[in-house]
C-alpha positions in Angstrom: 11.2 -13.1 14.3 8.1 -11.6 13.6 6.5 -8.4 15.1 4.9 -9.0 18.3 1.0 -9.2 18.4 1.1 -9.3 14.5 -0.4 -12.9 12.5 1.8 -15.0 10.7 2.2 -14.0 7.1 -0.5 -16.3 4.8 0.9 -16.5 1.5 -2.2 -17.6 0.2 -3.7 -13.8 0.9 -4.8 -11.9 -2.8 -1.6 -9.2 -2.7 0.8 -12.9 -2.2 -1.7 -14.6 -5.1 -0.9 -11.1 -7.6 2.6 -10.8 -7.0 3.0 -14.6 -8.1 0.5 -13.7 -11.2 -2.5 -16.0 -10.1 -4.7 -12.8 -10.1 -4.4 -10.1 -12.5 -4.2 -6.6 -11.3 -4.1 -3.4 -13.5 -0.4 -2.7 -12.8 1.0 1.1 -12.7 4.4 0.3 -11.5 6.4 -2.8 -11.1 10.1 -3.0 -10.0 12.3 -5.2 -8.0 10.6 -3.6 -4.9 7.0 -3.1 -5.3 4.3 -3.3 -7.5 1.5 -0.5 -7.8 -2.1 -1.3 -9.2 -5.4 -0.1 -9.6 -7.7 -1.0 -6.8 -10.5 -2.9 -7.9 -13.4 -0.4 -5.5 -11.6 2.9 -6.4 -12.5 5.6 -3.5 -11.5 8.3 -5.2 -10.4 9.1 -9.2 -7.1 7.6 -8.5 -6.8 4.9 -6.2 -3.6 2.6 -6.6 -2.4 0.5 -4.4 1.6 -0.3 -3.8 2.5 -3.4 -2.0 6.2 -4.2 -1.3 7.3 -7.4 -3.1 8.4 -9.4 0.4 6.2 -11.1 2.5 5.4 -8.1 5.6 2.1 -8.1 7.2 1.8 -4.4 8.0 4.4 -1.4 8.1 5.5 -2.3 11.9 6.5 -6.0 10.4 8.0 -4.0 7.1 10.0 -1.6 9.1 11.2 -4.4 11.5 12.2 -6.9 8.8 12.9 -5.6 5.5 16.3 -4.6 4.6 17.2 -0.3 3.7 17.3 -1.7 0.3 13.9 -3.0 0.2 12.0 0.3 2.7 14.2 2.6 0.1 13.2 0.9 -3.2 9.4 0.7 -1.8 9.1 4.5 -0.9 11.4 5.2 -4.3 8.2 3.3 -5.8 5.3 5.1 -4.2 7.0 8.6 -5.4 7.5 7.3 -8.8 3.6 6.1 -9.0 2.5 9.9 -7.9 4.5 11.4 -10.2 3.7 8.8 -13.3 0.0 9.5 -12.2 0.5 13.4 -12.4 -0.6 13.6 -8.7 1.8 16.1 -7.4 1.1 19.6 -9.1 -2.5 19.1 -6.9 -1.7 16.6 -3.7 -2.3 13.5 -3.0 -3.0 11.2 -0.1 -0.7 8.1 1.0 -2.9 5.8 3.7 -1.8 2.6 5.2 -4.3 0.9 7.7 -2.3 -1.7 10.5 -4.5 -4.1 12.3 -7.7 -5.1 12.6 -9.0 -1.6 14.3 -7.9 0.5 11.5 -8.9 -1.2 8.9 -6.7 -3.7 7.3 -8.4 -6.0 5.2 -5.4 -7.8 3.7 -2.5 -9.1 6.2 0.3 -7.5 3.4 1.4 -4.5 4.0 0.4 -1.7 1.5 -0.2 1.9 1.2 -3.0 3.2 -0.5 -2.6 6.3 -3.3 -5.8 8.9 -3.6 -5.8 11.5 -5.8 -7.6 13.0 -8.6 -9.9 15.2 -6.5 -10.2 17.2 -3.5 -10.3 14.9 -0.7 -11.3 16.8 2.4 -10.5 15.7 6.0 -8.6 12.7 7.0 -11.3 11.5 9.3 -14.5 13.2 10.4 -13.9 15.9 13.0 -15.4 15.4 16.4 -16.5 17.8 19.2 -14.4 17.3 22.2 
């Protein structure tokens, strides 16, 4: 049973075309739990992206559905890519948009990795 309010998972969506190799992605990491790649419109130095191998439309579906194996072996995966990447002596950022107002873009869950620079605020402060 799927999260309510969330879509249906299309398996025909670019993250479900790479992991079944239809589109090639600049891969970091791969395991039996994720795969990390370069994003194709890099917002910073280092931009990788880590998707969990399972079909989850956004972190409320992951955390609902996937098994601990699966949430362990995915967050295992995003340390692993910072430290591979050389991210942790200066910080990095670890962003996941969920739904439509935040952002999303594609309906498979994924976190974004920045790095590679200063990256200032999270969002732009406001007055109020």
């Amino acid at each position: 049973m799927r999260v309510t309010g969330l879509p249906p998972y299309d398996p025909q969506n670019i993250f479900a075309r790479i992991l079944r190799g239809e589109i090639p992605a600049k891969a970091v990491h791969e395991d039996a739990f994720a795969l990390a790649f370069h994003d194709i419109n890099p917002q910073a130095p280092v931009h990788v992206l880590v998707i969990p191998k399972g079909a989850y439309v956004s972190q409320a579906d992951f955390a609902a559905h996937a098994s601990d194996a699966e949430i362990a072996g995915f967050w295992r995966a995003v340390g692993h890519v910072a430290r591979t990447l050389g991210l942790e002596a200066t910080g990095y950022r670890i962003l996941s948009n969920m739904g439509e107002d935040a952002g999303q873009e594609v309906p498979h869950f994924h976190v974004h990795i920045f790095g590679g620079r200063r990256l200032g605020h999270m969002l732009p402060r406001t007055a109020g």
